[in-house]
C-alpha positions in Angstrom: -23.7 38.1 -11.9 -20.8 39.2 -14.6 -20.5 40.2 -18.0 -19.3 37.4 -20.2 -15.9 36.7 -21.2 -15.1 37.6 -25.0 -15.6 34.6 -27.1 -17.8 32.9 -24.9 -21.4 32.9 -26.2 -23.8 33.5 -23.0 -25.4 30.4 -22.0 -23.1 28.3 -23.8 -21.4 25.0 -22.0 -18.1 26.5 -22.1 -19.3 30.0 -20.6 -21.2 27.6 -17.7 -17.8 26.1 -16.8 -16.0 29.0 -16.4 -18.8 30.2 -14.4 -18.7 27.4 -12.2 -14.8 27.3 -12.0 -15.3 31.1 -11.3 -17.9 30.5 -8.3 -15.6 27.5 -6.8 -12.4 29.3 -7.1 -12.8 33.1 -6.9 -13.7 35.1 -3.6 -13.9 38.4 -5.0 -17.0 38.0 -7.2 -18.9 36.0 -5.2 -19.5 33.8 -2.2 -17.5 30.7 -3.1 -19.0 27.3 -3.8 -18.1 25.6 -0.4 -18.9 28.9 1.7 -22.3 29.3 -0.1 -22.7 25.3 0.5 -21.6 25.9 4.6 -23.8 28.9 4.9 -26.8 27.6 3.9 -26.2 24.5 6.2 -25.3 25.7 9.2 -26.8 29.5 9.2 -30.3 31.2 9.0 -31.8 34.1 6.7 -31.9 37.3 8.7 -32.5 40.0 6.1 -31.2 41.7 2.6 -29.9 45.2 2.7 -30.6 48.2 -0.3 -28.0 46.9 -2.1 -29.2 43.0 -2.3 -26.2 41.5 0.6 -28.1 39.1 2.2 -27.1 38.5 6.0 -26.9 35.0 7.9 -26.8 33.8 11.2 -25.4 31.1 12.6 -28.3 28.4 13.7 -26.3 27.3 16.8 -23.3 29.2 18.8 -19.5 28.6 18.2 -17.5 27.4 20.9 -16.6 31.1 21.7 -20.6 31.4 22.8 -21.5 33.8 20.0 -23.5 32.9 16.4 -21.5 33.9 13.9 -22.9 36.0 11.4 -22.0 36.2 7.6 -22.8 38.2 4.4 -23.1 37.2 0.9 -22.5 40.5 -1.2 -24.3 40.8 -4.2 -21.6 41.6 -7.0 -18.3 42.5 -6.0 -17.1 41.5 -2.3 -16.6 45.0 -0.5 -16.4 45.8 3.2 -17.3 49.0 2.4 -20.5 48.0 0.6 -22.2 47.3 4.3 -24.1 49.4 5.4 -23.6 51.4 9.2 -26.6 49.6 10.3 -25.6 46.0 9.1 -22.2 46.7 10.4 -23.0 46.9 13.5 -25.1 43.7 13.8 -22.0 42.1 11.9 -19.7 42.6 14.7 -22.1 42.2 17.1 -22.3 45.8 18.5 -26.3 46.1 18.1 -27.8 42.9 19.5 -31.0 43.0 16.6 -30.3 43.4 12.9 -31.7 46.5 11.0 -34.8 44.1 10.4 -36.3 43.8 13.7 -34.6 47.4 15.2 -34.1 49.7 12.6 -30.7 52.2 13.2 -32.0 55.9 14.0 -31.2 58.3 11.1 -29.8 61.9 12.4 -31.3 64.4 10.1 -27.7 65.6 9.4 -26.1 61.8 8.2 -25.8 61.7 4.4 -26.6 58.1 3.4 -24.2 55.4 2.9 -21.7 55.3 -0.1 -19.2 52.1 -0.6 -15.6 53.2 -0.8 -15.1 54.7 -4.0 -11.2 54.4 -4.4 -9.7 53.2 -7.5 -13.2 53.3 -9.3 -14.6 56.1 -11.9 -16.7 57.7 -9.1 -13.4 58.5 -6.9 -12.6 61.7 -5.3 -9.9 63.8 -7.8 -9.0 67.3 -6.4 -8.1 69.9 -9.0 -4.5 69.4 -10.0 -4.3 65.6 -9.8 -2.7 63.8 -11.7 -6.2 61.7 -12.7 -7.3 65.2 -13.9 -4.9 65.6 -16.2 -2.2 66.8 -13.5 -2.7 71.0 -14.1 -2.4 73.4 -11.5 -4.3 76.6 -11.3 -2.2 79.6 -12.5 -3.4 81.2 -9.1 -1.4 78.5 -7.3 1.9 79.2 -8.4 4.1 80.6 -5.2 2.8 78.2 -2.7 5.2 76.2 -3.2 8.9 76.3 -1.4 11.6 73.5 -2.8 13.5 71.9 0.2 16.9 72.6 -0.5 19.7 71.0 1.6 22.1 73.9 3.1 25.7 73.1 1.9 27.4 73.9 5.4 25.2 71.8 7.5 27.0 68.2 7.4 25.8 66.5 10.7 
Protein backbone atom coordinates (compact mmCIF):
# COMPACT_ATOMS: atom_id res chain seq x y z
CA UNK A 1 0.00 0.00 0.00
CA UNK A 2 3.21 2.30 0.86
CA UNK A 3 6.72 2.01 1.63
CA UNK A 4 7.33 2.53 5.36
CA UNK A 5 8.30 5.56 6.99
CA UNK A 6 12.16 5.65 8.16
CA UNK A 7 12.37 4.46 11.61
CA UNK A 8 9.33 2.65 11.67
CA UNK A 9 9.95 -1.09 11.69
CA UNK A 10 7.09 -2.73 9.23
CA UNK A 11 4.51 -4.35 11.24
CA UNK A 12 5.35 -2.58 14.28
CA UNK A 13 2.38 -0.85 16.49
CA UNK A 14 3.64 2.47 15.77
CA UNK A 15 3.97 1.87 11.86
CA UNK A 16 0.05 0.43 12.27
CA UNK A 17 -1.03 3.80 13.67
CA UNK A 18 0.38 5.86 11.27
CA UNK A 19 -1.16 3.63 8.78
CA UNK A 20 -4.41 4.05 10.26
CA UNK A 21 -4.11 7.81 10.89
CA UNK A 22 -2.82 7.83 7.14
CA UNK A 23 -6.07 5.79 5.80
CA UNK A 24 -8.56 8.17 8.11
CA UNK A 25 -6.93 11.38 7.17
CA UNK A 26 -5.25 11.31 3.74
CA UNK A 27 -7.19 11.21 0.34
CA UNK A 28 -4.40 11.00 -1.89
CA UNK A 29 -3.14 7.50 -0.97
CA UNK A 30 -6.10 5.90 -0.56
CA UNK A 31 -9.92 5.80 -0.19
CA UNK A 32 -10.35 7.28 3.19
CA UNK A 33 -11.71 5.42 6.23
CA UNK A 34 -15.29 6.89 6.24
CA UNK A 35 -15.62 6.83 2.26
CA UNK A 36 -14.31 3.18 2.21
CA UNK A 37 -16.86 2.58 5.33
CA UNK A 38 -19.99 4.57 3.02
CA UNK A 39 -18.96 2.70 -0.07
CA UNK A 40 -19.22 -0.54 1.00
CA UNK A 41 -22.67 0.28 2.66
CA UNK A 42 -24.50 1.86 0.38
CA UNK A 43 -22.79 0.63 -3.17
CA UNK A 44 -22.27 -2.67 -5.09
CA UNK A 45 -19.07 -4.38 -6.79
CA UNK A 46 -19.19 -3.80 -10.50
CA UNK A 47 -15.65 -4.72 -11.69
CA UNK A 48 -11.73 -4.06 -11.29
CA UNK A 49 -9.82 -2.53 -14.10
CA UNK A 50 -5.87 -3.65 -15.41
CA UNK A 51 -4.61 -1.53 -12.98
CA UNK A 52 -6.53 -3.02 -9.73
CA UNK A 53 -9.35 0.34 -9.31
CA UNK A 54 -12.26 -1.35 -8.34
CA UNK A 55 -15.60 0.39 -9.44
CA UNK A 56 -18.97 0.71 -7.35
CA UNK A 57 -22.35 1.39 -7.77
CA UNK A 58 -24.72 2.88 -5.87
CA UNK A 59 -27.37 0.09 -4.62
CA UNK A 60 -30.33 2.56 -4.85
CA UNK A 61 -30.63 6.04 -6.91
CA UNK A 62 -29.87 9.55 -5.49
CA UNK A 63 -32.55 12.00 -5.41
CA UNK A 64 -31.22 13.29 -8.82
CA UNK A 65 -32.57 9.69 -10.25
CA UNK A 66 -29.14 8.37 -11.16
CA UNK A 67 -26.84 5.61 -8.99
CA UNK A 68 -23.87 7.18 -8.36
CA UNK A 69 -20.85 5.44 -9.17
CA UNK A 70 -17.48 5.49 -7.36
CA UNK A 71 -13.78 4.19 -7.74
CA UNK A 72 -11.36 3.18 -5.20
CA UNK A 73 -7.81 3.59 -7.00
CA UNK A 74 -5.36 1.15 -6.04
CA UNK A 75 -2.13 3.29 -5.00
CA UNK A 76 -2.12 6.77 -5.67
CA UNK A 77 -5.61 8.67 -6.43
CA UNK A 78 -5.32 9.74 -10.23
CA UNK A 79 -8.06 10.81 -12.66
CA UNK A 80 -5.91 9.95 -15.22
CA UNK A 81 -5.27 6.39 -13.94
CA UNK A 82 -9.12 5.43 -15.39
CA UNK A 83 -9.20 3.97 -18.03
CA UNK A 84 -11.35 5.45 -21.52
CA UNK A 85 -13.69 2.54 -20.99
CA UNK A 86 -14.26 3.07 -17.16
CA UNK A 87 -14.53 6.64 -17.83
CA UNK A 88 -17.20 6.52 -19.60
CA UNK A 89 -19.40 4.34 -17.36
CA UNK A 90 -18.10 6.87 -14.48
CA UNK A 91 -19.97 9.66 -15.86
CA UNK A 92 -22.53 7.84 -17.09
CA UNK A 93 -22.00 8.15 -20.93
CA UNK A 94 -21.99 4.19 -21.66
CA UNK A 95 -25.07 2.81 -19.77
CA UNK A 96 -22.98 -0.86 -19.04
CA UNK A 97 -19.53 -0.96 -17.47
CA UNK A 98 -16.55 -2.52 -19.53
CA UNK A 99 -17.66 -5.85 -17.61
CA UNK A 100 -20.89 -6.61 -19.26
CA UNK A 101 -20.06 -4.38 -22.75
CA UNK A 102 -16.65 -4.25 -23.47
CA UNK A 103 -15.48 -0.60 -25.28
CA UNK A 104 -14.45 -1.41 -29.13
CA UNK A 105 -10.70 -1.13 -29.67
CA UNK A 106 -9.77 0.82 -33.17
CA UNK A 107 -6.76 -0.95 -34.38
CA UNK A 108 -5.07 2.51 -34.53
CA UNK A 109 -5.68 3.51 -30.42
CA UNK A 110 -2.51 3.05 -28.47
CA UNK A 111 -3.53 1.74 -24.99
CA UNK A 112 -4.06 3.80 -22.06
CA UNK A 113 -1.27 5.67 -20.15
CA UNK A 114 -2.05 7.72 -16.74
CA UNK A 115 -0.85 11.32 -16.98
CA UNK A 116 2.72 11.23 -16.63
CA UNK A 117 3.43 14.91 -15.57
CA UNK A 118 5.72 15.63 -12.74
CA UNK A 119 6.81 11.91 -12.60
CA UNK A 120 10.25 10.17 -14.06
CA UNK A 121 8.32 8.87 -17.06
CA UNK A 122 7.37 12.56 -18.24
CA UNK A 123 7.71 13.87 -21.62
CA UNK A 124 11.29 16.23 -21.79
CA UNK A 125 11.95 17.60 -25.34
CA UNK A 126 15.56 18.13 -26.20
CA UNK A 127 16.75 21.42 -24.71
CA UNK A 128 14.62 21.36 -21.47
CA UNK A 129 15.62 22.40 -18.75
CA UNK A 130 14.95 18.63 -17.10
CA UNK A 131 17.56 17.57 -19.64
CA UNK A 132 20.05 19.46 -18.60
CA UNK A 133 18.75 22.76 -20.45
CA UNK A 134 21.30 22.42 -23.77
CA UNK A 135 20.33 23.49 -27.08
CA UNK A 136 21.46 21.92 -30.22
CA UNK A 137 24.30 23.93 -31.95
CA UNK A 138 22.02 23.54 -35.16
CA UNK A 139 19.41 25.69 -33.37
CA UNK A 140 21.18 28.77 -32.90
CA UNK A 141 19.42 31.66 -35.26
CA UNK A 142 15.93 30.67 -34.59
CA UNK A 143 15.71 32.79 -32.25
CA UNK A 144 14.72 36.77 -32.50
CA UNK A 145 14.91 38.95 -29.03
CA UNK A 146 11.81 41.28 -28.71
CA UNK A 147 13.25 44.47 -28.49
CA UNK A 148 11.04 47.57 -27.59
CA UNK A 149 11.54 50.42 -30.45
CA UNK A 150 12.76 53.62 -28.55
CA UNK A 151 10.32 56.04 -30.61
CA UNK A 152 7.18 54.25 -30.20
CA UNK A 153 5.73 55.69 -26.79
CA UNK A 154 1.94 55.02 -27.08
Amino acid sequence: MRAAEPGLIPGSRRDKASMLLTRIFTWWNVSTLGAAIDIWRRSSFVGEDEQGNKFYEERRPSLEGRRRRYVKYNGLVEGSRVSPDWHGWMHHTIADPPTVTPLKRQKWEKPHQPNLTGTKGAYRPKGSLARGGVRAASASGDYEAWKPDAGDAS
